[in-house]
C-alpha positions as YAML, in Angstrom:
chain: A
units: angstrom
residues:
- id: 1
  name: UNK
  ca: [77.72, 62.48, 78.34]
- id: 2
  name: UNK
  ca: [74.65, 60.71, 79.93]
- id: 3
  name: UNK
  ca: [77.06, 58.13, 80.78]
- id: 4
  name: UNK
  ca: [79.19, 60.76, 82.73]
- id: 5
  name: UNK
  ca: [75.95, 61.77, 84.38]
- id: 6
  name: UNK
  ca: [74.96, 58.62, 85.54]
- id: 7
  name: UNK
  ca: [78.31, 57.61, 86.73]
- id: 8
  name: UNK
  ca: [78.44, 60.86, 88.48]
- id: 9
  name: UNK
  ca: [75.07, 60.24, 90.10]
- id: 10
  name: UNK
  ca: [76.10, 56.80, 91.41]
- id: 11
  name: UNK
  ca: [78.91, 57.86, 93.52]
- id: 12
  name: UNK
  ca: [76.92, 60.75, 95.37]
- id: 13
  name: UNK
  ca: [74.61, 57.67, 95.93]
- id: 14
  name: UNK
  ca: [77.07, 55.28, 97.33]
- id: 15
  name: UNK
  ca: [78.81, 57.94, 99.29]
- id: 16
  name: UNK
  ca: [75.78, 59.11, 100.88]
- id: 17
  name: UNK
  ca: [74.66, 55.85, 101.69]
- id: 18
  name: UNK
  ca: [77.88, 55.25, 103.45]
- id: 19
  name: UNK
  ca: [78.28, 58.26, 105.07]
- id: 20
  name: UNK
  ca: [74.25, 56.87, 106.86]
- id: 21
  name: UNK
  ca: [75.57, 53.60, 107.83]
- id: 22
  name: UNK
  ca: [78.47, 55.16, 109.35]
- id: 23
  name: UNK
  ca: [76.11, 57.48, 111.08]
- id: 24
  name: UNK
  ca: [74.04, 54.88, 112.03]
- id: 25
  name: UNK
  ca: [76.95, 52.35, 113.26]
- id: 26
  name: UNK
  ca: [78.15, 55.47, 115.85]
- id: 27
  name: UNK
  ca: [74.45, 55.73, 117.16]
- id: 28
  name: UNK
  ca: [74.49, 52.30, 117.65]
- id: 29
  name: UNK
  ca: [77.80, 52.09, 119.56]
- id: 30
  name: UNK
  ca: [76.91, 55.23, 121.83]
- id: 31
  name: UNK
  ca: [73.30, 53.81, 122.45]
- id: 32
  name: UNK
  ca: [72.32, 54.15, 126.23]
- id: 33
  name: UNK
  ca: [75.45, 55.59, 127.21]
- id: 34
  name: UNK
  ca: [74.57, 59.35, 128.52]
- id: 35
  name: UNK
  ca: [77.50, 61.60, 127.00]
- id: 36
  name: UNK
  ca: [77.58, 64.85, 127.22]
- id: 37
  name: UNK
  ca: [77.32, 67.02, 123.86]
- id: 38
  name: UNK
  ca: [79.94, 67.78, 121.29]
- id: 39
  name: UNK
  ca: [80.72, 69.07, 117.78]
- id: 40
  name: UNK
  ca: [80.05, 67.21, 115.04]
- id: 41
  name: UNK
  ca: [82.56, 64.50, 113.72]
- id: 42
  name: UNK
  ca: [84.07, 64.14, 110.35]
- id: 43
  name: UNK
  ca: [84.35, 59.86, 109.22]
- id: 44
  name: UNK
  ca: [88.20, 59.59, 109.97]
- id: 45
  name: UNK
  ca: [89.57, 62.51, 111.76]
- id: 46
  name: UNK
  ca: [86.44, 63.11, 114.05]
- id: 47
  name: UNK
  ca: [86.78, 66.40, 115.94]
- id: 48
  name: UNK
  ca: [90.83, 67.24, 114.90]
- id: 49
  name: UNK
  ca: [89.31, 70.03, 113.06]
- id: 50
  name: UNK
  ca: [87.93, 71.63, 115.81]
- id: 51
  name: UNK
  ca: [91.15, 71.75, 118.12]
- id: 52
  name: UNK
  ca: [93.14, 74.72, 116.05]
- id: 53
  name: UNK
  ca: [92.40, 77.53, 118.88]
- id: 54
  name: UNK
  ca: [88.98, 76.60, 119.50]
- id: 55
  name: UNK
  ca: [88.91, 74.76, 122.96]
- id: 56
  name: UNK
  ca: [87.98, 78.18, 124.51]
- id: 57
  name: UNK
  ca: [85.12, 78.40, 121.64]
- id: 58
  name: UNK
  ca: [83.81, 75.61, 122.18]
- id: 59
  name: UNK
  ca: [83.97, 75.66, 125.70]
- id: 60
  name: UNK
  ca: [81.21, 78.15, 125.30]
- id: 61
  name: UNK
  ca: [79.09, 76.30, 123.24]
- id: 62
  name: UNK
  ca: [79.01, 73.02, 124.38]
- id: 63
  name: UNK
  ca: [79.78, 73.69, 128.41]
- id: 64
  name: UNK
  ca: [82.86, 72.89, 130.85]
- id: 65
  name: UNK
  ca: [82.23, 69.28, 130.00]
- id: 66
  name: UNK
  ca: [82.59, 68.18, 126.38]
- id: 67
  name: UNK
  ca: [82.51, 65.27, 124.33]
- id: 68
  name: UNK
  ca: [85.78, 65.07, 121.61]
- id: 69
  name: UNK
  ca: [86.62, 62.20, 119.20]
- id: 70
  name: UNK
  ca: [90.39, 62.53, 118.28]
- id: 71
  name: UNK
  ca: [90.39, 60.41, 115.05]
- id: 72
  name: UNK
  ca: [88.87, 57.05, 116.39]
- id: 73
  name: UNK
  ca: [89.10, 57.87, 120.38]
- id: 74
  name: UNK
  ca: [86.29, 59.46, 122.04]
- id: 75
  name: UNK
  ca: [87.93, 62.23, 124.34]
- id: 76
  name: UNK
  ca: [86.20, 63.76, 127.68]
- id: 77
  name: UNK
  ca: [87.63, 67.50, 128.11]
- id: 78
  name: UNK
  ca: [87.26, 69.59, 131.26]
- id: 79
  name: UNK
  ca: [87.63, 73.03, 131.12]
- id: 80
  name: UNK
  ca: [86.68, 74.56, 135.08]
- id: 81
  name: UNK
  ca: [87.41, 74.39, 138.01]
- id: 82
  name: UNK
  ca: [84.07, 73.20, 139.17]
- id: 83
  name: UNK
  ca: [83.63, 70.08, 136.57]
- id: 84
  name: UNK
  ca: [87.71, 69.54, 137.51]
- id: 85
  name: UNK
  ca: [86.60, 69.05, 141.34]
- id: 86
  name: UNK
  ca: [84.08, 66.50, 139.86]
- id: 87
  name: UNK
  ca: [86.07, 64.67, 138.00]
- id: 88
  name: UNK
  ca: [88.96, 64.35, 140.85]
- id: 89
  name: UNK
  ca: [86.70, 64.30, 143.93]
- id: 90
  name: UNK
  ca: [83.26, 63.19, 143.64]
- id: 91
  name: UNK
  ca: [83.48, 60.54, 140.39]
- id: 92
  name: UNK
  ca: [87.41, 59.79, 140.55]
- id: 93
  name: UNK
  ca: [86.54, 55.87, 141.20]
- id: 94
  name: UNK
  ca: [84.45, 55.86, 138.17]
- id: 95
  name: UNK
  ca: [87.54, 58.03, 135.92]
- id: 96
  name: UNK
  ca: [90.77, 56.70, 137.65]
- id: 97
  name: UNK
  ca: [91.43, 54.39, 135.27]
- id: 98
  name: UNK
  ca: [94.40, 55.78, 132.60]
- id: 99
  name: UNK
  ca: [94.40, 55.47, 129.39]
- id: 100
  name: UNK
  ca: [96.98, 53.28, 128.30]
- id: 101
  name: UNK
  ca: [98.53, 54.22, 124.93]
- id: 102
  name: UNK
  ca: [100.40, 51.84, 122.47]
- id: 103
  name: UNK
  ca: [103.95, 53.06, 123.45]
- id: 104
  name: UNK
  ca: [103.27, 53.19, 127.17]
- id: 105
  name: UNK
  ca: [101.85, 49.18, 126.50]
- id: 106
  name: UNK
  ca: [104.76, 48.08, 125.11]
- id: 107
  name: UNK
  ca: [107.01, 49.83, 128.08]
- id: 108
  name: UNK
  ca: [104.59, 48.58, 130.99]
- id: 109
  name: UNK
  ca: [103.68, 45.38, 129.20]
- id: 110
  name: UNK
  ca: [100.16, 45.89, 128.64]
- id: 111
  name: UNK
  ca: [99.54, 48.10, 131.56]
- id: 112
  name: UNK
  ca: [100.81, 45.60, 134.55]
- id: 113
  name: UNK
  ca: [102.35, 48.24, 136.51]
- id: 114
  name: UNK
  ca: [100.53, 49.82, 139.60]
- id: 115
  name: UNK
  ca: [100.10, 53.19, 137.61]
- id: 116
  name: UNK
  ca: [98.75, 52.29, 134.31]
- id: 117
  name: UNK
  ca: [97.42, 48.87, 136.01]
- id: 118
  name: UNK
  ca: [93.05, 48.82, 135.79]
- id: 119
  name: UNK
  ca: [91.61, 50.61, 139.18]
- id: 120
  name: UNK
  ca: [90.56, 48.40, 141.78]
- id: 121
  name: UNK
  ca: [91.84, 45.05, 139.77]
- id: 122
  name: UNK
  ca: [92.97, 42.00, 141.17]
- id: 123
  name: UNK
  ca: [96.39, 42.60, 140.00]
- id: 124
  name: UNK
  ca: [95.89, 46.49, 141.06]
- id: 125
  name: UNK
  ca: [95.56, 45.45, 144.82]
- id: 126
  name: UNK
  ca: [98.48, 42.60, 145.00]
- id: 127
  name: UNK
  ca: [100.62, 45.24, 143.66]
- id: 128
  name: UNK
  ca: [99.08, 48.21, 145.86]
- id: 129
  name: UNK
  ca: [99.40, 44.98, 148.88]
- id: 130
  name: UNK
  ca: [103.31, 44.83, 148.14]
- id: 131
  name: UNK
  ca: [103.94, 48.26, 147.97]
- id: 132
  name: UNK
  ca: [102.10, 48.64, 151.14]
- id: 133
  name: UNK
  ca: [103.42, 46.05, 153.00]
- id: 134
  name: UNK
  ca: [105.16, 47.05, 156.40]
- id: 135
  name: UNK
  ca: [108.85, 45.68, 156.04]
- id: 136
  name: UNK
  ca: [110.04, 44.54, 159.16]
- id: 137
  name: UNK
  ca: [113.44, 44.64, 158.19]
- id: 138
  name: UNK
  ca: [113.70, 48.29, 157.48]
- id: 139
  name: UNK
  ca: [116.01, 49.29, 159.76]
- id: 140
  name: UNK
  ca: [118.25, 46.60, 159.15]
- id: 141
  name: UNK
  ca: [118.49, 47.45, 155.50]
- id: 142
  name: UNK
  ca: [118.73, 51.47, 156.51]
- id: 143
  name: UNK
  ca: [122.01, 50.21, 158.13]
- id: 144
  name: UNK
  ca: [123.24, 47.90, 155.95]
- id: 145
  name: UNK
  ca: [122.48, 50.56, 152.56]
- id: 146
  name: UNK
  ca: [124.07, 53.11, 154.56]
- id: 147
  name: UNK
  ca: [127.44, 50.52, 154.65]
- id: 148
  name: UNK
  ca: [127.48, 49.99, 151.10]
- id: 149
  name: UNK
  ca: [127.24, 53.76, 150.25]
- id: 150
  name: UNK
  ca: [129.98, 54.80, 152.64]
- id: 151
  name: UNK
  ca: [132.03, 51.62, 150.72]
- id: 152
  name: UNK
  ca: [131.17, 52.44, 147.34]
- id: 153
  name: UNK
  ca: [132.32, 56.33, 148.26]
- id: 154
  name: UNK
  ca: [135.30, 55.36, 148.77]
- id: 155
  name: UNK
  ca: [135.76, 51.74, 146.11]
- id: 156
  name: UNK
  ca: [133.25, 53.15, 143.35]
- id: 157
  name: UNK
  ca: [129.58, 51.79, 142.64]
- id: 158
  name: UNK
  ca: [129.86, 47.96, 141.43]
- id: 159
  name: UNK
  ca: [127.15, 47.86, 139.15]
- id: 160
  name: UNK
  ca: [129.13, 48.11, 136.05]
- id: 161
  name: UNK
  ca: [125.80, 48.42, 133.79]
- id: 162
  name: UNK
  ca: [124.56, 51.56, 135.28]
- id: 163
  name: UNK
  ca: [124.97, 54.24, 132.53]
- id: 164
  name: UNK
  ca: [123.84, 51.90, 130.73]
- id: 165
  name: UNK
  ca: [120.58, 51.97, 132.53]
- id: 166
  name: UNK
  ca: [120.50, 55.23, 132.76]
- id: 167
  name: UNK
  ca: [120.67, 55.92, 128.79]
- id: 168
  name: UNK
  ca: [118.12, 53.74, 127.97]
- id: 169
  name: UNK
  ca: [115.67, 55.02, 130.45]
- id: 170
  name: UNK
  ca: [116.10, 58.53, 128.70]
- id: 171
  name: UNK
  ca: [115.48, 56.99, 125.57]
- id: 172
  name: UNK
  ca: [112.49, 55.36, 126.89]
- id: 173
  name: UNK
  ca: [111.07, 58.63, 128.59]
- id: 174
  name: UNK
  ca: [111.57, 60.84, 124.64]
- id: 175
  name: UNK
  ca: [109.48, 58.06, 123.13]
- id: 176
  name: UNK
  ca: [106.80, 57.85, 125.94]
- id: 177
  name: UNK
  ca: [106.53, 61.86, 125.70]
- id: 178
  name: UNK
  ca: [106.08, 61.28, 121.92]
- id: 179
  name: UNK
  ca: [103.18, 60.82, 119.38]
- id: 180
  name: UNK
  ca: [102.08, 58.12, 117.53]
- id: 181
  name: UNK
  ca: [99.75, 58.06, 115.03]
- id: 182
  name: UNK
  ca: [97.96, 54.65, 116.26]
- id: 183
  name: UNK
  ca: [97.13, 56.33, 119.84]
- id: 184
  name: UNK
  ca: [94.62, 58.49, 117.39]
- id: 185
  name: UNK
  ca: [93.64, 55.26, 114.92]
- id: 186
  name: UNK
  ca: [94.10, 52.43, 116.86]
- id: 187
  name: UNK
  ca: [92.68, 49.81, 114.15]
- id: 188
  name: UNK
  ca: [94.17, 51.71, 111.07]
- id: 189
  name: UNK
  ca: [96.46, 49.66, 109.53]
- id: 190
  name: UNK
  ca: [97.94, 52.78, 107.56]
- id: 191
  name: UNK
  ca: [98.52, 54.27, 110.87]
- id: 192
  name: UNK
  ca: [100.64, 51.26, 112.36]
- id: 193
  name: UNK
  ca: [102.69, 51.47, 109.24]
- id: 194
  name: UNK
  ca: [103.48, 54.98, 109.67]
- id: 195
  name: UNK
  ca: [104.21, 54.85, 113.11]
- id: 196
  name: UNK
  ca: [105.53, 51.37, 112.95]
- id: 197
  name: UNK
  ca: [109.59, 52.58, 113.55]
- id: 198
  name: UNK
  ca: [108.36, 54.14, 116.63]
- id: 199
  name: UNK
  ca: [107.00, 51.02, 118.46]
- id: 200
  name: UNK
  ca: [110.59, 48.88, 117.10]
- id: 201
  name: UNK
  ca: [112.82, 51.38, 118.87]
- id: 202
  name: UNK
  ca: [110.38, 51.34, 121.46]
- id: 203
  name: UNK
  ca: [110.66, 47.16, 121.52]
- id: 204
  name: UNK
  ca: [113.88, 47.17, 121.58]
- id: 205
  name: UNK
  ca: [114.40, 49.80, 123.93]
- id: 206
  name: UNK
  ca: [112.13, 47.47, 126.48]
- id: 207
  name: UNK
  ca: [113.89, 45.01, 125.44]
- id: 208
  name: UNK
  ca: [117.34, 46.27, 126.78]
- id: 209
  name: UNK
  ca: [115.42, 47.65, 130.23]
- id: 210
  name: UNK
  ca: [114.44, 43.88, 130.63]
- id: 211
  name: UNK
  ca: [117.82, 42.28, 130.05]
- id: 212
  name: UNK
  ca: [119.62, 44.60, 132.42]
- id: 213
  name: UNK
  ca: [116.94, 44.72, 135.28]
- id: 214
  name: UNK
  ca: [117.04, 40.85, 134.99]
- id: 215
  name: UNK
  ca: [121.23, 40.63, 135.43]
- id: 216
  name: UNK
  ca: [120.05, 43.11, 138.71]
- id: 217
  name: UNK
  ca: [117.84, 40.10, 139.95]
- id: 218
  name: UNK
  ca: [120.10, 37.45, 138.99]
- id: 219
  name: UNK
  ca: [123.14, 39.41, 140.45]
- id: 220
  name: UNK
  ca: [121.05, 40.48, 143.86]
- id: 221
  name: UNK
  ca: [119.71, 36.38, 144.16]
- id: 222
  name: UNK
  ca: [122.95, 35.07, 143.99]
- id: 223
  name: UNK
  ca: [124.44, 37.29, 146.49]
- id: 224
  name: UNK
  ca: [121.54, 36.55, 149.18]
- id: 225
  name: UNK
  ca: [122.28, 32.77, 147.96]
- id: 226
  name: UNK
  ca: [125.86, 32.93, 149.31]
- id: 227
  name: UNK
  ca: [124.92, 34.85, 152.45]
- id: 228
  name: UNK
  ca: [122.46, 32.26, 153.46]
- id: 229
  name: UNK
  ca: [125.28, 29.81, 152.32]
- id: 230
  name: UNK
  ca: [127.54, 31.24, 154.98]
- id: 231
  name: UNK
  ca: [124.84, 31.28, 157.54]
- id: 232
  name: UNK
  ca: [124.39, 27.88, 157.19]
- id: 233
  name: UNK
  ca: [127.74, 26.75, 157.37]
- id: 234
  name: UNK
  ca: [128.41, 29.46, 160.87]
- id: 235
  name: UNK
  ca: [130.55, 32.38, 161.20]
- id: 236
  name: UNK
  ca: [134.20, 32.17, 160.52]
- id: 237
  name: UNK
  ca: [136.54, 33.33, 163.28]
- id: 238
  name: UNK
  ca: [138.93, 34.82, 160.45]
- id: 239
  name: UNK
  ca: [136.03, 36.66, 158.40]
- id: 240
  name: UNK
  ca: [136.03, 40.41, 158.80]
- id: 241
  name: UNK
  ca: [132.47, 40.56, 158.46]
- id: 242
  name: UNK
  ca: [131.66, 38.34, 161.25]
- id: 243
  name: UNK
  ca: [131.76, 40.12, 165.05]
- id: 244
  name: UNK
  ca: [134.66, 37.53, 165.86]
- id: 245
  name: UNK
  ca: [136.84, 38.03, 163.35]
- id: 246
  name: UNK
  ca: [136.06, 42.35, 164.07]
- id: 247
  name: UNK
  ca: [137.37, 40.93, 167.75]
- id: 248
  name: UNK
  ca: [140.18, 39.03, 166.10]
- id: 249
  name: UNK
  ca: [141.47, 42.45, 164.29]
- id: 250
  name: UNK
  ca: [140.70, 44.85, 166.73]
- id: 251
  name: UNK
  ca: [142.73, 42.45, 169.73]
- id: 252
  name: UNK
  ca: [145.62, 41.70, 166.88]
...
């Protein structure tokens, strides 16, 4: 029986003592940060608890602007129209930057793209640079896009891989507008297990994106290849796409 006791006694000991150093470890990682207040946190889910109906509640006791940890991410909520204006207006340089969550990384390959890419980067303005960029050329591809869709009216679209495409970017938009478990415990290993099918079908879903926007860039290369090719070598007097061999026709 005293053995029982004892026993009993050591683990409210050890679990206290835990429960301090895990107390103290969060002080230490928030120290000299200035965030604003929040409810308290439980060790693994953090403020989950709190989230059944009770974002109005809690608006009311902790203000518009409120500190939430969702299992191991800390989570700013805004709740009026007045802190919403700050957020957007006055401090959006400081909050533009999106989180980017583990499906979304594996889809955008770690957040290259221009919407997902960090604010004010060096990779953020070469991309914002490109898209940017005044195309001198415009009108002559206006023409020469309005060409091919009056041709492929009338001889079909040749990009045989197309529904293709389309399919797996559905497939890729259901699992971006899913959940997975790691987006709320990033360094649990129990929660990459669970939501380890997810992020295959999401690899291999990238995977098949890749391969057919690559045969695009292949396919587009090699046609701009044999136009240059036929530039080189001058215009043929029996081509139909040259203005002689239009001449040639229309005089025949």
């Amino acid at each position: 029986m005293a053995e029982t006791w004892w026993h009993t006694v050591l683990c409210v000991i050890v679990v206290t003592v835990l429960l301090k150093l895990r107390r103290a470890s969060s002080r230490r990682d928030v120290a000299g940060l200035n965030l604003p207040p929040g409810p308290w946190t439980l060790p693994v889910i953090g403020s989950l608890y709190c989230l059944v109906g009770a974002l109005a509640r809690l608006a009311r006791w902790y203000g518009a602007v409120k500190l939430l940890r969702l299992g191991h991410v800390r989570t700013l909520v805004v709740s009026s129209p007045e802190a919403a204006r700050e957020v957007m207006k006055t401090h959006d340089a400081a909050l533009a930057n999106r989180p980017v969550y583990v499906t979304m990384d594996i889809f955008t390959n770690g957040g290259q793209n221009i919407a997902m890419s960090p604010y004010t980067s060096t990779h953020w303005r070469e991309l914002r640079r490109l898209c940017s960029a005044p195309d001198a050329s415009s009108r002559e591809r206006q023409r020469q896009g309005e060409a091919h869709d009056e041709r492929h009216h009338h001889e079909g679209h040749p990009w045989r891989q197309r529904e293709a495409y389309l399919d797996e970017m559905a497939n890729a938009l259901e699992l971006l507008a899913g959940f997975n478990l790691v987006d709320l415990f990033p360094t649990s290993r129990l929660a990459r297990v669970i939501g380890g099918r997810s992020l295959r079908v999401a690899r291999e879903v990238h995977a098949r994106i890749d391969r057919i926007m690559k045969a695009i860039i292949q396919s587009h290369a090699k046609a701009m290849d044999d136009k240059m090719a036929r530039r080189q070598r001058g215009p043929s007097p029996h081509s139909a796409a040259s203005p002689e061999g239009r001449w040639t026709q229309d005089t025949a």
